[in-house]
N, C-alpha and C positions, 0 to 999 in steps of 0.2 A: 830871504823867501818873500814873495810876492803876498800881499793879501788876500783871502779867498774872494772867490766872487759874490756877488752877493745874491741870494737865494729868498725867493719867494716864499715865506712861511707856509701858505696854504698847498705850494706843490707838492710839500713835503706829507703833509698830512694823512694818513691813511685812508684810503678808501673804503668806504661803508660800501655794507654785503651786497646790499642792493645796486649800489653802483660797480661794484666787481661783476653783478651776474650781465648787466646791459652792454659792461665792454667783452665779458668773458662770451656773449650773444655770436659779437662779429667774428672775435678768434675762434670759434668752433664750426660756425660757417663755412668761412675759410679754408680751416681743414679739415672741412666733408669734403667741399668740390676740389682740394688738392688730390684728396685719397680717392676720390670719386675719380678724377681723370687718369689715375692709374687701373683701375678695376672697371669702369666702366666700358673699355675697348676693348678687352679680351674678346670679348664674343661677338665683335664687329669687324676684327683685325680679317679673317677671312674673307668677308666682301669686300672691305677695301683693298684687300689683296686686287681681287678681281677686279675691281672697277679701275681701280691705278695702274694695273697693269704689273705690279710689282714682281718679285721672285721671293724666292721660298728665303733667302738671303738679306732682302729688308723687309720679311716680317718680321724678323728677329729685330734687326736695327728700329724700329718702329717702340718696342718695348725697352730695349737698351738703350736709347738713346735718353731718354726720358731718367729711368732708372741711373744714368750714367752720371747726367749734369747734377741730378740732384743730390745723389751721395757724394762727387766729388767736393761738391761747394758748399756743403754742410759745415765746416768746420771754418770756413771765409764767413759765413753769416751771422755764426754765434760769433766768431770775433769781434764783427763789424757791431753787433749789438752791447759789447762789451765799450766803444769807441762812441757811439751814435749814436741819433735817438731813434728806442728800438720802435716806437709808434712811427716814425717817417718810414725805418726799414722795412716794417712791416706792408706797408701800404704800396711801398717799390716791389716787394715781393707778388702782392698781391696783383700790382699791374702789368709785370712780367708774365705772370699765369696768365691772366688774361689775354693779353696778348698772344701767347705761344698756341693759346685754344683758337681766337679767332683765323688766325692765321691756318693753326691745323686744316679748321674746318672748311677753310675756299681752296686747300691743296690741289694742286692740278697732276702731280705726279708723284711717287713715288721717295724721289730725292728731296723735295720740297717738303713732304709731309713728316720727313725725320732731320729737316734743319728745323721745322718751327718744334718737333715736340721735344729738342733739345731746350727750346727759348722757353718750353712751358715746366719742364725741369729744371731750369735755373729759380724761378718764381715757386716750384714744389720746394725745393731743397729750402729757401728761404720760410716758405711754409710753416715746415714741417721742421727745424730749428730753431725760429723763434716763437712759436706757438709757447713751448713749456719756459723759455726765458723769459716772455711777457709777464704770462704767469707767475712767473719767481718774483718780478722785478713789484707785482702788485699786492700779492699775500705772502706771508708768514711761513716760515718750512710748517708750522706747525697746523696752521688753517689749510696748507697746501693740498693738502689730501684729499678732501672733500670733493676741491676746484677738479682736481688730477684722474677722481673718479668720473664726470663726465666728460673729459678727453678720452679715456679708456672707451668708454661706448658708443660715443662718435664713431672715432676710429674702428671698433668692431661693426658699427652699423654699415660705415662706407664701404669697408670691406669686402661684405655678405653683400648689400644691396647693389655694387656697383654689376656685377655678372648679370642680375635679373632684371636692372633698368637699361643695362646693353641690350641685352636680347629682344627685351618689348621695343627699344627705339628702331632696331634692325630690324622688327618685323613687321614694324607699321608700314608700310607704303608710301603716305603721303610725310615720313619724317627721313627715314636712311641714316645712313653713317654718318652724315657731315654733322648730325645733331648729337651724337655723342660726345662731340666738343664744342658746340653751341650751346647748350642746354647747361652749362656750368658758370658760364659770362656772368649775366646776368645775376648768378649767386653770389660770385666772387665780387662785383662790385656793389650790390647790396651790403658786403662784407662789409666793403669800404668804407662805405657810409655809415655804418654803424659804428666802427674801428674810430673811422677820424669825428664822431661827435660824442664817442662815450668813452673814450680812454684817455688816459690822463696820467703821464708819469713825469718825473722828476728827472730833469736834463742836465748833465754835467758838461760846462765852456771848457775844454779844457784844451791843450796843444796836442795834437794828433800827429802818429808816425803810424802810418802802414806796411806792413812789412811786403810788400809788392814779390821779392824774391821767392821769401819764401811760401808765398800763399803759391806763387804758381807751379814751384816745387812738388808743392802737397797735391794742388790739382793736378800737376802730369805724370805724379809718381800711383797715384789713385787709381787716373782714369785708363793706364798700364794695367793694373791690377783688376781693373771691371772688364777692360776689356779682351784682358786674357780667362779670365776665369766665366764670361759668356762666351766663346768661341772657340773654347779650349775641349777635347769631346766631340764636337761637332764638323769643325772646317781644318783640326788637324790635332793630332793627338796630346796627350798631356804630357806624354814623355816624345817632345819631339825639338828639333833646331828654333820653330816656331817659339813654341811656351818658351825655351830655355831664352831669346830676344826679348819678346815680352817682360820675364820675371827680372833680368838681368837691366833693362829699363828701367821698370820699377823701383826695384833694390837700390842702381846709383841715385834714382830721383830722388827718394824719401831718405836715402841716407844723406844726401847734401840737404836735404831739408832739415834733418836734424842739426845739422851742424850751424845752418843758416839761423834756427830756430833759439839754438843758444845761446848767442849772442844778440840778437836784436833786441831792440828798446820794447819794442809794442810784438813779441813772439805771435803768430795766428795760434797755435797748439802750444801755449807754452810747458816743457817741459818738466819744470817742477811740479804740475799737475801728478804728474806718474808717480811722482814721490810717495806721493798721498797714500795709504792704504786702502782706502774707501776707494778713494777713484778708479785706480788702477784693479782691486779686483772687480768693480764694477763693470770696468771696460770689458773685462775677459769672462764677464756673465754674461754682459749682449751680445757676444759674438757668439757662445752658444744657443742663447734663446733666439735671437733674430735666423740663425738657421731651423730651428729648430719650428719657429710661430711659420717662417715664410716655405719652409719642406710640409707643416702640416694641410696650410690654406691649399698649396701650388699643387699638391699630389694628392689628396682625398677627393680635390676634384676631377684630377684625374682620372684617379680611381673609379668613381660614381660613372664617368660617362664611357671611359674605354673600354673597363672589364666588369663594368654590371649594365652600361647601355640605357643609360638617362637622358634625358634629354640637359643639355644645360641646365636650362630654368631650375628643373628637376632636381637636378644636382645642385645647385645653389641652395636649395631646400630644403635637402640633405643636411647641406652644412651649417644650418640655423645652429644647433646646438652648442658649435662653440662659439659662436657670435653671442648667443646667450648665457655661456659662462662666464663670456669675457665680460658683459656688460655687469649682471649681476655682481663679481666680485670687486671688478675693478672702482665700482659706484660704494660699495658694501665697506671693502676694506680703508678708503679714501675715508670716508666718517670714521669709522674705529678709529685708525691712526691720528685724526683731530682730535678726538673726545680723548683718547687714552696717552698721546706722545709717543707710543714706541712703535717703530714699523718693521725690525727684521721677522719677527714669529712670521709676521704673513709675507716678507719675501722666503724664508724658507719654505713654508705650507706652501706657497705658488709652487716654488723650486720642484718640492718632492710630487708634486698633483702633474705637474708638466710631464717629468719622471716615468711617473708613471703610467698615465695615458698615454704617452707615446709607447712605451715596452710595452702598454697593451696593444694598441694598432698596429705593433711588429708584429701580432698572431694572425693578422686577419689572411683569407684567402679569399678566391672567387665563390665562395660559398656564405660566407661569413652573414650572418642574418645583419638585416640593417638597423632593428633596433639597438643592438647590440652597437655595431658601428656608432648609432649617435652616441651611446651611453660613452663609450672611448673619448668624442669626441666633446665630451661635455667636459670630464676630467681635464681633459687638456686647457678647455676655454677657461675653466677655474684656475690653472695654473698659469695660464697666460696675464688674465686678468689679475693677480694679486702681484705678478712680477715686473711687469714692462714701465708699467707709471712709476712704482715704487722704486726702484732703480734709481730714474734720474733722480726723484726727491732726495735720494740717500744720497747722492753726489751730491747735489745743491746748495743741501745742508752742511756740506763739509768742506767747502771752501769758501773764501773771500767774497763778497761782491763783486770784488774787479773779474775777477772770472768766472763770474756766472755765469755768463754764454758762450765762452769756450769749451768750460765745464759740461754744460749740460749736452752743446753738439754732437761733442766727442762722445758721451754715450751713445748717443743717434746716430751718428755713422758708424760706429765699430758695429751694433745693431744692422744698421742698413748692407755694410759691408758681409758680415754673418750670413745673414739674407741671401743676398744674391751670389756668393759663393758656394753657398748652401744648395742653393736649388740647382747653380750647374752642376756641380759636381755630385748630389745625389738621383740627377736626371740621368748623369754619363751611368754610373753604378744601376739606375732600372733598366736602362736601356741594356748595356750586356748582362742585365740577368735574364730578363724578358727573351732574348739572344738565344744563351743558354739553355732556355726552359723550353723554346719552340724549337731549336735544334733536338733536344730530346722527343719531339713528336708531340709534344702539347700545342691545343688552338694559342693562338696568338691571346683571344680574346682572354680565356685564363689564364694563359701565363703571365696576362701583366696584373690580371687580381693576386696570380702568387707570387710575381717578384715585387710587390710591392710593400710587403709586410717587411722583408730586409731594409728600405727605405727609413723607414721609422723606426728601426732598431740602431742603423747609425743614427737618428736624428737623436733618440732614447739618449746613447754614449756622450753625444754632445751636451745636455741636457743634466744627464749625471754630471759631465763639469763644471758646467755654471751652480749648479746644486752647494759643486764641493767651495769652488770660489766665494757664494754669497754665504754659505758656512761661516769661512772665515770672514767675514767683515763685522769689524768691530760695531755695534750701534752707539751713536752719536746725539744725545739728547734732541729735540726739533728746536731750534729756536723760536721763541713768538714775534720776534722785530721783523719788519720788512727791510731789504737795501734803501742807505739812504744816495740820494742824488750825489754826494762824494764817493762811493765806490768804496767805504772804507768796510772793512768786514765785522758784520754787526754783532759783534759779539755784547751779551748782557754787558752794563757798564756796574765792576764794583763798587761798594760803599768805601770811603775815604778814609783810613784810619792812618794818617799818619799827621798829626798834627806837627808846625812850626816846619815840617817837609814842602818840598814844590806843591802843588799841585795844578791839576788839570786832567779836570773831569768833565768838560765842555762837549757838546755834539761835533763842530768847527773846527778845522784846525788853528793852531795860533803860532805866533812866530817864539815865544821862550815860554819855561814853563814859568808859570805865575806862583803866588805864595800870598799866605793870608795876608790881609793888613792888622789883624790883629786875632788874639785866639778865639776859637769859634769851642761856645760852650752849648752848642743847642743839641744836644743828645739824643737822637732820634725822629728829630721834626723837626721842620724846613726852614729856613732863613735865607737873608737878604744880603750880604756882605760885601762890601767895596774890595775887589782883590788889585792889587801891584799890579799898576803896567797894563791896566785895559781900562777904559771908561762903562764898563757895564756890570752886573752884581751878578752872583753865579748864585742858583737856586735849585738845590741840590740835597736829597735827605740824606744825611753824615748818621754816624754812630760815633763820638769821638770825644767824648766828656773828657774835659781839661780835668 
């Protein structure tokens, strides 16, 4: 075995709080104007229709395209951060975004403006997967909390604000559409500049293998799966020769990828992840919640402007209340979990609050008072907000270093994937009840306030499963160590009781185990000892009275 490299003491070091908050500045930046150039076009997509000249066919492709690059290549980026330095990653990602925005923004046509918003979803997905790896890689599972509550509110502010900074840029005159993806530039590299002179992590030299096969496996078997479950309902049915192409795509992709994944050196997903119990019911909590956070956001605003006739804005307005669950809890339960160490109570209490406020929003009709509606919608934001950050921590916590950002992606895309199968298929489900309810002789404009309560009663069912899923997950003490620059998994190091035995109780690797040079009598307090076979003294509090 080769000798380690040798490593700068002070890289290793932990970051003071104050220096966590100035690099933690750029990463939240960052993933405002990511989640912003998601939320922000909604309410512009219509003109640009217009002015591009587009069809009803790439507006869809406008939103999916976006949506597409960045869940597929979520689980390529926590890899690459697993391999890399996640500070260089990060900074690639952020120039992609930008990029894919300027670009958006001089589109001259229709086809041009959903090749570049794929470019600005490759720099999202990037984003929005190493954001909570950075995170890991700088704080403690156990500090992590605190950090994880303002990503929560971020992310709910980008959310809410991106609909109502759309609509005031599309309505200005002297600004239009192009500035809905110009107006993020300038943030994202602001980001930059604060990222690459305030963060500081710990770089591992070491030999790289990319697993090149199976990454693009994962990617063609994925982007099968997004792009049947957007198109599927719409351009041909779900039970039709189409979807059964599609799903049959998919299926061989991601099944050779497993195969490919099981045998490679540097796995992108690797497999013994799933082993894990933590992980694995984690995974299948965000695929309920990510349906269930992205059916609520996608369809209350629907709601608001189709079957009660708001204006956008309006409706965005509306929807403060879960914006403000999320933030309050997500900020709330992030200190608890510091100060106290245990985080399941509040992923259950999320679980059961999400629950709940969804099976209450399955009551509403075109009638339903709107105070009422926020009160629904507030439950919800509380449950959102206790459950989506606390998630990944609970994975993070429970595995390796080395896979700290495969770990943590993998809950963000099964999330993301949740999501956007979520909203198509419980849009196909409004649509023919909507169908249904105006073939029976109801206005259109009420039948979509009344099919829209069934909406949030499957999301409700989803929701009960992540419920029963985070049930079962075992809780895992927080550990207070950060990853160190070797990747090894930081588990507390025990006290030494085996006198006249090997030992090797070092940070470092070493090439044999070492053994006293003679017996160590200092019983509970620290000493200086020449050990076998290294030129340097190990100094280490023992319990071990000769």
């Amino acid at each position: 075995m080769s000798p380690p490299e040798p490593r700068d003491p002070e890289a290793l070091a932990p970051m003071s709080h104050r220096e966590i908050l100035r690099a933690l500045t750029g990463l939240l930046l960052s993933l405002l104007v990511a989640i912003l150039s998601s939320t922000i076009v909604a309410n512009a997509l219509p003109t640009i229709l217009k002015d591009l000249h587009g069809s009803q066919g790439q507006y869809t492709w406008v939103v999916t395209a976006t949506l597409l690059a960045a869940t597929a290549t979520t689980p390529i980026w926590g890899k690459l951060a697993d391999l890399f330095s996640k500070k260089l990653l990060y900074q690639v990602a952020i120039g992609l975004f930008a990029l894919g925005s300027i670009l958006a923004g001089i589109a001259s046509s229709m086809p041009e403006l959903i090749a570049y918003r794929a470019v600005q979803g490759l720099g999202v997905g990037g984003l929005q997967a190493l954001a909570q790896v950075v995170i890991a890689a700088m704080v403690s599972p156990r500090e992590r909390g605190r950090y994880a509550g303002y990503t929560g509110a971020v992310i709910a502010v980008a959310t809410v604000s991106g609909p109502l900074v759309g609509g005031f840029i599309v309505d200005t005159p002297w600004l239009g559409w192009r500035y809905c993806f110009f107006l993020v530039v300038p943030l994202a590299l602001a980001a930059m500049a604060v990222i690459h002179k305030t963060l500081h992590l710990p770089v591992l030299r070491r030999k790289v293998r990319i697993d090149w096969l199976g990454a693009t496996l994962i990617i063609g078997g994925v982007s099968l799966l997004m792009l049947w479950v957007s198109f599927a309902g719409k351009d041909f049915g779900w039970i039709s020769p189409a979807s059964g192409l599609y799903l049959l795509g998919a299926v061989l992709a991601l099944g050779l990828a497993v195969l490919v994944e099981t045998k490679a050196a540097e796995p992108v997903v690797p497999p013994r992840l799933f082993r894990d119990r933590t992980v694995l019911l984690s995974v299948l909590a965000s695929l309920g919640i990510g349906t269930a956070m992205f059916g609520a956001s996608v369809f209350i605003g629907q709601y608001f402007q189709q079957a009660r006739g708001f204006s956008p804005t309006v409706a965005g307005l509306l929807g403060m209340p879960l914006a403000l669950g999320y933030v309050l809890t997500s900020t709330w339960s992030g200190r608890r979990i510091t100060k106290t160490g245990r985080w399941k109570i509040y992923l259950v209490t999320g679980a059961v609050a999400l629950f709940a406020g969804l099976a209450l929003l399955a009551t509403i009709t075109h009638t339903s008072p709107v105070w009422l509606l926020a009160c629904y919608l507030l439950i919800v934001g509380i449950g959102m907000g206790l459950t989506m950050q606390n998630l990944v921590l609970a994975v993070q916590n429970a595995v390796p270093a080395t896979d700290l950002g495969a770990a943590s992606s993998s809950v963000m895309f099964f999330r993301s994937l949740g999501g956007a199968a979520g909203v198509s298929v419980l849009g196909a489900v409004l649509a023919g009840r909507v169908g249904t309810l105006v073939g029976h002789g109801e206005p259109v404009r009420d039948a979509q306030g009344d099919a829209s309560g069934l909406v949030f009663l499957i999301a409700a069912g989803l929701a009960l499963v992540a419920l029963v899923a985070i049930a079962l997950i075992k809780e895992v003490p927080l550990r207070n160590n950060t990853p160190g620059s070797t990747g090894e998994h930081t588990a507390p190091v025990k006290p030494v009781d085996n006198p006249g035995k090997p030992v090797d109780n070092r940070s470092t690797p070493v090439d044999r185990l070492l053994t006293p040079a003679r017996p160590i009598s200092a019983a509970g307090g620290r000493f200086a000892q020449v050990v076998e076979g290294c030129r340097r003294t190990v100094d280490k509090a023992v319990d071990n009275p000769v």
